[in-house]
C-alpha positions in Angstrom: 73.6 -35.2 14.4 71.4 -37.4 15.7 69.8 -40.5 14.1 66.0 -40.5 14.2 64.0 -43.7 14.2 62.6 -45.2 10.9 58.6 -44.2 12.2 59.5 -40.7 13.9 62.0 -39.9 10.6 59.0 -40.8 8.1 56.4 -38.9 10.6 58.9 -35.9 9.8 59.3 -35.8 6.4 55.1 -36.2 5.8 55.1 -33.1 8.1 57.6 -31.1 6.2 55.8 -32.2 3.3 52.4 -31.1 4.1 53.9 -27.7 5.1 55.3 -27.4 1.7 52.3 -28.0 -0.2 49.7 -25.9 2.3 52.1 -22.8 2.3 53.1 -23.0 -1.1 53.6 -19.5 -2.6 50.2 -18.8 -4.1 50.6 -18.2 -7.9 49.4 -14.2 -8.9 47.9 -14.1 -12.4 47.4 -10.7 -14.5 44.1 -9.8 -14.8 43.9 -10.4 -18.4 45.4 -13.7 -17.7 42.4 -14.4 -15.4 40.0 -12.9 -18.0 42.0 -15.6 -20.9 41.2 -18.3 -18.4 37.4 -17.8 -17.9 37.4 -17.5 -21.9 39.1 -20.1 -22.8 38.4 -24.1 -24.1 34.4 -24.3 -24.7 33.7 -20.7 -23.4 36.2 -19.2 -25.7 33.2 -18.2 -28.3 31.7 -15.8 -25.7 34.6 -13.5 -25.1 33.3 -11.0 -28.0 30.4 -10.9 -25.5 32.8 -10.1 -22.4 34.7 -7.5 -24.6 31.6 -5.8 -25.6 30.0 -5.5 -22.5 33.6 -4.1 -21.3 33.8 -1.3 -23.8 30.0 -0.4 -23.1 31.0 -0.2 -19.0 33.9 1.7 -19.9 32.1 4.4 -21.5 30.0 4.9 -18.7 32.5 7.2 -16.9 36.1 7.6 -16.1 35.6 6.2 -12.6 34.8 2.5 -13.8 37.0 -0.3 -12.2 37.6 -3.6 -14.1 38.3 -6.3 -11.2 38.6 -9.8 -12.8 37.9 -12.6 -10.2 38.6 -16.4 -10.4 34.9 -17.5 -12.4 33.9 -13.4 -13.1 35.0 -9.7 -13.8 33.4 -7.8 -11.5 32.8 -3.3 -12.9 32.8 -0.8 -10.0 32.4 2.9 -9.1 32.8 3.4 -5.4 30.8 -0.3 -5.4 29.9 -2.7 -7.9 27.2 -2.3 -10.1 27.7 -5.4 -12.6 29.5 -8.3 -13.4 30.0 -10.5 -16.2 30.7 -14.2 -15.9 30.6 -17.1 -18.7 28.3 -19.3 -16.6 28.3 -22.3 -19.1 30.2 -23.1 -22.6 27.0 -20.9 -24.5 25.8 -18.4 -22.0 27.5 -15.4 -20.3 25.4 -13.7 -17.5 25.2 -10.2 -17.2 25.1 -9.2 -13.1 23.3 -6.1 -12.8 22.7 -4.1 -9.5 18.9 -2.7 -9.7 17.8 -2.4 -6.3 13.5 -1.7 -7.0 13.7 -2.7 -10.6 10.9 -6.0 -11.0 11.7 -9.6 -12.5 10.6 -9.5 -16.0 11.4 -11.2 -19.7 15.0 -11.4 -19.4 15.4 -9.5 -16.2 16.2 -12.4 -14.0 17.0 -12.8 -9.9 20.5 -12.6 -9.9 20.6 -13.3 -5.9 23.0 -16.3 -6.7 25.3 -14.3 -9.2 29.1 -12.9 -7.8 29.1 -11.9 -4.6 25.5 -10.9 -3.4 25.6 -6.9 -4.3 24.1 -8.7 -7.8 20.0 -8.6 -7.9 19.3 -9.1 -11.2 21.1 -10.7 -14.3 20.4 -11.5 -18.1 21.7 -14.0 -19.9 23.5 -13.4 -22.8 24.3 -16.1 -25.9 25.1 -13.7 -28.7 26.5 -10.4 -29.5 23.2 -9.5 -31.0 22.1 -10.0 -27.1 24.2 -6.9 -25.9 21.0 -4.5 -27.3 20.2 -1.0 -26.3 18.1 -2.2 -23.3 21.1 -3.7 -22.2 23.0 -0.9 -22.7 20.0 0.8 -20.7 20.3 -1.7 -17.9 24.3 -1.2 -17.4 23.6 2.7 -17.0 21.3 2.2 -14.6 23.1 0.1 -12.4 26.1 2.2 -13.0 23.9 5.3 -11.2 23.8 3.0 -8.1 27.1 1.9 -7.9 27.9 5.1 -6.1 
């Protein structure tokens, strides 16, 4: 074997190290490990919130996809129509996809909510929040998630 010199041997192991750490196997969480994560510490009062607005979705039809992401859960048909997200320690926002529908009361832009389908959101502190305009709201965008 041959004997590399102090600089070139210390070049090589920084190399091999870097390679380890960029192409580390990435780490594959469950989904409702994702959803304990965004629920968890500060934020770990909103989850009723997040498990209301989930059993409300569900109902809306068979065809209803749950796909937690890193900071959201994102609800689908053939395309997704909402998306819930605990945006600060008090506040979950409700991403709703009503293309037409105006701005109004608590019918805000959601242009910077998920991953742009999103165009309006309400923000939601309390379970007394989830009401049946709401519940009105999620059926609607669940009609245009086809």
């Amino acid at each position: 074997m041959v004997e590399l010199p102090a600089k070139e041997r210390d070049f090589a192991l920084l190399f091999a190290h870097d390679l380890a750490v960029r192409f580390r196997p990435v780490e594959h969480k469950s989904d409702e490990d994702k959803i304990a994560t965004q629920y968890s510490g500060k934020k770990a009062d909103l989850r009723p919130i997040y498990e209301r607005l989930s059993e409300i979705v569900r109902q809306l039809g068979d065809d209803v996809t749950c796909a937690p992401r890193k900071t959201y859960v994102a609800f689908a048909r053939k395309k997704q129509f909402a998306l819930v997200a605990p945006s600060t320690n008090t506040r979950v926002d409700l991403g709703l996809k009503l293309p037409g529908q105006p701005f109004s009361g608590r019918l805000a832009d959601g242009a910077n909510v998920g991953s742009g389908s999103i165009s309006h959101k309400v923000a939601l502190t309390s379970l007394e929040d989830v009401d049946q305009q709401v519940i009105d709201w999620l059926s609607e965008a669940y009609e245009n998630g086809i």
